[in-house]
C-alpha positions in Angstrom: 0.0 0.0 0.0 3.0 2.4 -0.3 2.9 5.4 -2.4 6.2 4.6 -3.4 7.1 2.9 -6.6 10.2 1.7 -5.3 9.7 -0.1 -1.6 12.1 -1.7 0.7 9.7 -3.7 3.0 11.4 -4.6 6.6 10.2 -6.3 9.4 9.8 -4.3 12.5 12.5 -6.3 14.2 14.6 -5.3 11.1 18.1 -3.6 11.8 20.6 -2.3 9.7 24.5 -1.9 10.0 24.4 0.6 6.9 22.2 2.7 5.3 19.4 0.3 3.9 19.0 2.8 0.5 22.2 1.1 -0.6 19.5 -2.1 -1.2 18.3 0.3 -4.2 21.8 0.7 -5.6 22.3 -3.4 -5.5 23.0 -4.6 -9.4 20.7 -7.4 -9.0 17.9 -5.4 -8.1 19.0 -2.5 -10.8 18.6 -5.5 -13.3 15.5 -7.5 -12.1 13.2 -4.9 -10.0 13.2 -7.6 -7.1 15.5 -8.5 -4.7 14.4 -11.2 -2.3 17.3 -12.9 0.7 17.8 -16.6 1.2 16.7 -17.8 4.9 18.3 -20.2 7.1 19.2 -23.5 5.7 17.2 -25.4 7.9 15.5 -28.7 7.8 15.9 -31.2 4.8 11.6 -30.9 3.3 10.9 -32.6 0.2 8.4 -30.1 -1.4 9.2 -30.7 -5.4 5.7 -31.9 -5.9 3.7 -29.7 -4.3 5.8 -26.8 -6.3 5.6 -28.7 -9.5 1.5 -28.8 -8.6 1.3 -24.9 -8.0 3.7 -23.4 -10.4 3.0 -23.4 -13.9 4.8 -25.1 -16.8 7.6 -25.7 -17.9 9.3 -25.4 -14.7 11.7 -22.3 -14.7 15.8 -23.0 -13.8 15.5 -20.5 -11.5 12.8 -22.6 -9.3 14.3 -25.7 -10.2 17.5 -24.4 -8.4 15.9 -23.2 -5.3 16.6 -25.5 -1.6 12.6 -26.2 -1.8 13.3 -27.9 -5.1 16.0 -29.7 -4.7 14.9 -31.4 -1.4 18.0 -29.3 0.2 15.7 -26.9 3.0 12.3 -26.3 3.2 13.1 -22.4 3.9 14.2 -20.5 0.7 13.7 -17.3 1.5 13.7 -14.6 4.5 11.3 -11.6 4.1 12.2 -10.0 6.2 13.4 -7.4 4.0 12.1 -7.3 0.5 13.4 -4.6 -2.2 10.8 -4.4 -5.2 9.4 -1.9 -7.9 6.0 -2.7 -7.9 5.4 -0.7 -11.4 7.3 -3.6 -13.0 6.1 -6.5 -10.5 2.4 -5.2 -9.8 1.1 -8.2 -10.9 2.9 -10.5 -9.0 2.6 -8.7 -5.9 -1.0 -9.0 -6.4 -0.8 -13.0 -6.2 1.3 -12.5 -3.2 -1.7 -10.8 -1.4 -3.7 -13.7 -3.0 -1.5 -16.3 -1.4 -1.6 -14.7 2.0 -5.6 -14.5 1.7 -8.2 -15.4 4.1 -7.9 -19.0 3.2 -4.2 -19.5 3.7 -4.4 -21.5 6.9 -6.4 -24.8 6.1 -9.2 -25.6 7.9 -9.5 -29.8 9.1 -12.9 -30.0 9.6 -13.5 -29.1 5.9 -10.8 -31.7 4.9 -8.7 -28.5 2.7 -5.0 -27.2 3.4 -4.2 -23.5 3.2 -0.7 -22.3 1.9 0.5 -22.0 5.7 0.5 -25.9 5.7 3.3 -26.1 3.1 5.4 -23.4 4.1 6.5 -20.9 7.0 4.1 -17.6 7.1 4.3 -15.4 4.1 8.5 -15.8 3.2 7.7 -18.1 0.5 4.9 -16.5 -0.8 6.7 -14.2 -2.5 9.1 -15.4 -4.8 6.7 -18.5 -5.8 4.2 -15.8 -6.6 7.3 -14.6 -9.2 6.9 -17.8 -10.8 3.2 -18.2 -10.6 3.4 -15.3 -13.1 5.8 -16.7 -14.8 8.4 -13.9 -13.9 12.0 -14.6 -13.9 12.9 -10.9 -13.1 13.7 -11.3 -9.8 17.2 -12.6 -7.8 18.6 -13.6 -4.2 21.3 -11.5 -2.9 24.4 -13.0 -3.1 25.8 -12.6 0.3 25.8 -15.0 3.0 23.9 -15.4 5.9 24.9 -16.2 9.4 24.2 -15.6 12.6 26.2 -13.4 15.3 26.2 -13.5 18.7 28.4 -15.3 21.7 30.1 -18.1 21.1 28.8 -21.1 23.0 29.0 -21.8 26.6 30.2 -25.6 25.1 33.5 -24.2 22.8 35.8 -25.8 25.3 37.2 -23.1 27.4 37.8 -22.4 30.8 34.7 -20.3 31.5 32.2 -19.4 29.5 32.6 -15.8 27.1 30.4 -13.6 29.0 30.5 -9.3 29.2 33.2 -9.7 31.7 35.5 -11.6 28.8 38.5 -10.2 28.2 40.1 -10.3 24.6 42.4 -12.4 25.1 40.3 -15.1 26.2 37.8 -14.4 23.4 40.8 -14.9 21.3 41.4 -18.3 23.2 38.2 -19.5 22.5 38.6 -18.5 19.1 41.5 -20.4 18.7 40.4 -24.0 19.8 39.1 -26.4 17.3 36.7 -29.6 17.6 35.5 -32.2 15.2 32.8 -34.0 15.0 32.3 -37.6 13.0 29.2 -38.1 10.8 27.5 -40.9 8.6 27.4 -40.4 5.2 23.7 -40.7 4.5 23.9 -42.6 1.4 27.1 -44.7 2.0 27.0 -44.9 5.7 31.2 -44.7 5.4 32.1 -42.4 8.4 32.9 -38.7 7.8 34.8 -36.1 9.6 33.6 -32.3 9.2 34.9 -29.7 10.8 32.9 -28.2 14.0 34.9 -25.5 15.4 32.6 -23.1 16.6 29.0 -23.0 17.5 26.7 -19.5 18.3 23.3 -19.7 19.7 20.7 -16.4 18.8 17.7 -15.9 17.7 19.5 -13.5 15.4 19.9 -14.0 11.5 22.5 -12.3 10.1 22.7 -11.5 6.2 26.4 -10.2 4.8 27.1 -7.9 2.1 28.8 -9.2 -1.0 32.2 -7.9 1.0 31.8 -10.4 4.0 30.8 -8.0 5.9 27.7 -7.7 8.1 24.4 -5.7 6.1 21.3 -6.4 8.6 20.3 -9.2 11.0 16.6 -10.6 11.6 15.7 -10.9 15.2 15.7 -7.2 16.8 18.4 -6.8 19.7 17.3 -9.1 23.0 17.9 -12.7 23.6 14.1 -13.6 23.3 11.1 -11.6 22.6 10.2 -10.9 26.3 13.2 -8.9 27.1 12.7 -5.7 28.0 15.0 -2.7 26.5 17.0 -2.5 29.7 18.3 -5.7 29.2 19.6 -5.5 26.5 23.4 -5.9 26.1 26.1 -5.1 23.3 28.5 -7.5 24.8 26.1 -10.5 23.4 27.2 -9.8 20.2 31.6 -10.8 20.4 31.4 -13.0 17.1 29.6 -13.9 13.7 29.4 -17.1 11.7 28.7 -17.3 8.0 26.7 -20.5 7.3 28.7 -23.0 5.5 28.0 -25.1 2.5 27.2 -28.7 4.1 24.3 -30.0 1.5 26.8 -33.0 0.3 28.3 -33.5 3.7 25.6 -35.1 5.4 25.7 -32.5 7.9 22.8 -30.3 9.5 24.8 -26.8 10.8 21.7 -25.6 12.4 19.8 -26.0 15.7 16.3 -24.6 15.7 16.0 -24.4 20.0 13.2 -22.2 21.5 11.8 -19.0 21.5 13.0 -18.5 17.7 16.7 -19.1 18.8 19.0 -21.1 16.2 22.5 -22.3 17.0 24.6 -22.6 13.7 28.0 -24.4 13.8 30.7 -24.0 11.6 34.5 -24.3 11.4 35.0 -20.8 11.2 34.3 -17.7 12.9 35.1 -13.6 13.0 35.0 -11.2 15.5 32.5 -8.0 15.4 34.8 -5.2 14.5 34.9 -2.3 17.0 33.1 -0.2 14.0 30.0 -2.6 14.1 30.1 -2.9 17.9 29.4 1.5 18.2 26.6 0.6 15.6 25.2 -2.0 17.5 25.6 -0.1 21.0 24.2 3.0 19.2 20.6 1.0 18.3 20.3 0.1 22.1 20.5 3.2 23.0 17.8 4.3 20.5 15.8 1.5 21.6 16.1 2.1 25.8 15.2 5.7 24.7 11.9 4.4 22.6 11.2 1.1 24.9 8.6 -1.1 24.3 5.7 -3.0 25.7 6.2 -6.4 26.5 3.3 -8.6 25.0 
């Protein structure tokens, strides 16, 4: 419903480590008029069926290539921000609000399924609406995503990392390395990947096409019923870029409650002192605004 032809759509709990009109200046987005962000990739779903049922034919490369397809993740995409010129995608956008209709929780007693029973709120809605209209203008950002936070209590240390960790025992921690052994699924031979590090937060952290950290999902707190005094800048010492496990017979993340996720990887960085003041500066702004706690 914005006046705008051009719209960058974030989620209230939406926060950005740069100004978000660089979104506008993105090439994808210059090319395609969309620009949609991959989610977590969580939770092996077969859904190639279903998609091959809804979408229409033939079935484009771009869909064919997505996690959903493939059998990889049932979570392609993270809505939480959305970058879209709706003069060029106004029809599409339309069957987005179709999807997301009255009817898209099923109802049992009636014996139907709604489009909330085969995927997670609106975030798919959107690019399979792309496709619906047969619509190949649109791309996923190329940057990884992550998750940043503290490094688990479990990263063998002598304590755990904590506000009142210094640097050079975050730099200890950093510097010790696990493995753990896996089954390959198909051959059952024994594997070895690296799991060096592990961060548990209910944020989800996207990167720019540098490395470097662009916006995280998840607002500031460790759960939704913190209030904005509680909020801390020292629970944010590291970030981890998810890694590419799909052929390692490996799951890198942990879905635990209250929207948290751990991800595990064998590599991890430090938030650099520049990130930290932006990070401290939005708690600031937020014990200034406070909220109310559902």
């Amino acid at each position: 419903m914005s006046s705008f032809r051009e719209a960058l759509f974030l989620d209230a709990d939406v926060l950005f480590f740069t100004d978000p009109e660089v979104m506008f200046e993105d090439s994808h987005y210059q090319k395609t008029g969309a620009l949609f962000f991959k989610d977590r990739n969580l939770g092996r779903e077969k859904k190639r069926q279903w998609i091959r049922k809804v979408l229409p034919k033939p079935i484009s490369k771009q869909a064919e290539e997505t996690r959903m397809w493939q059998g990889e993740s049932g979570h392609q995409q993270d809505s939480g921000l959305l970058v879209i010129d709706k003069w060029r995608h106004f029809v599409s956008l339309l069957l987005t609000a179709r999807l997301n209709g009255i009817d898209r929780d099923g109802n049992a007693a009636y014996g139907t399924r709604g489009v909330y029973d085969m995927v997670y709120g609106d975030k798919e809605t959107f690019w399979l609406s792309w496709e619906m209209a047969g619509v190949s203008d649109y791309a996923f950002h190329t940057g990884a995503t992550g998750i940043i936070g503290r490094l688990n209590a479990s990263v063998p240390a002598t304590k755990a990392l904590d506000s009142e960790t210094s640097d050079d025992e975050i730099a200890a921690a950093l510097a010790r390395k696990s493995e753990h052994v896996s089954l390959d699924p198909i051959t059952g031979v024994p594997r070895t990947y690296s799991q060096n590090y592990t961060v548990c937060s209910p944020q989800l952290l996207h990167y720019d096409t540098d490395g470097k950290p662009l916006w995280l999902n998840g607002w500031l707190s460790a759960d939704k019923f913190a209030h904005a005094n509680e909020l801390d800048a020292n629970a944010f010492q590291v970030h981890i870029k998810e890694p590419d496990v799909k052929d390692k017979g490996v799951e890198p993340w942990e879905l635990k409650e209250n929207n948290s996720c751990c991800l595990t990887a064998d590599s991890v960085e430090e938030v650099t002192e520049d990130d930290k003041e932006i990070l401290e500066m939005l708690i600031e702004i937020a014990k200034k605004v406070d909220w109310d706690i559902p």
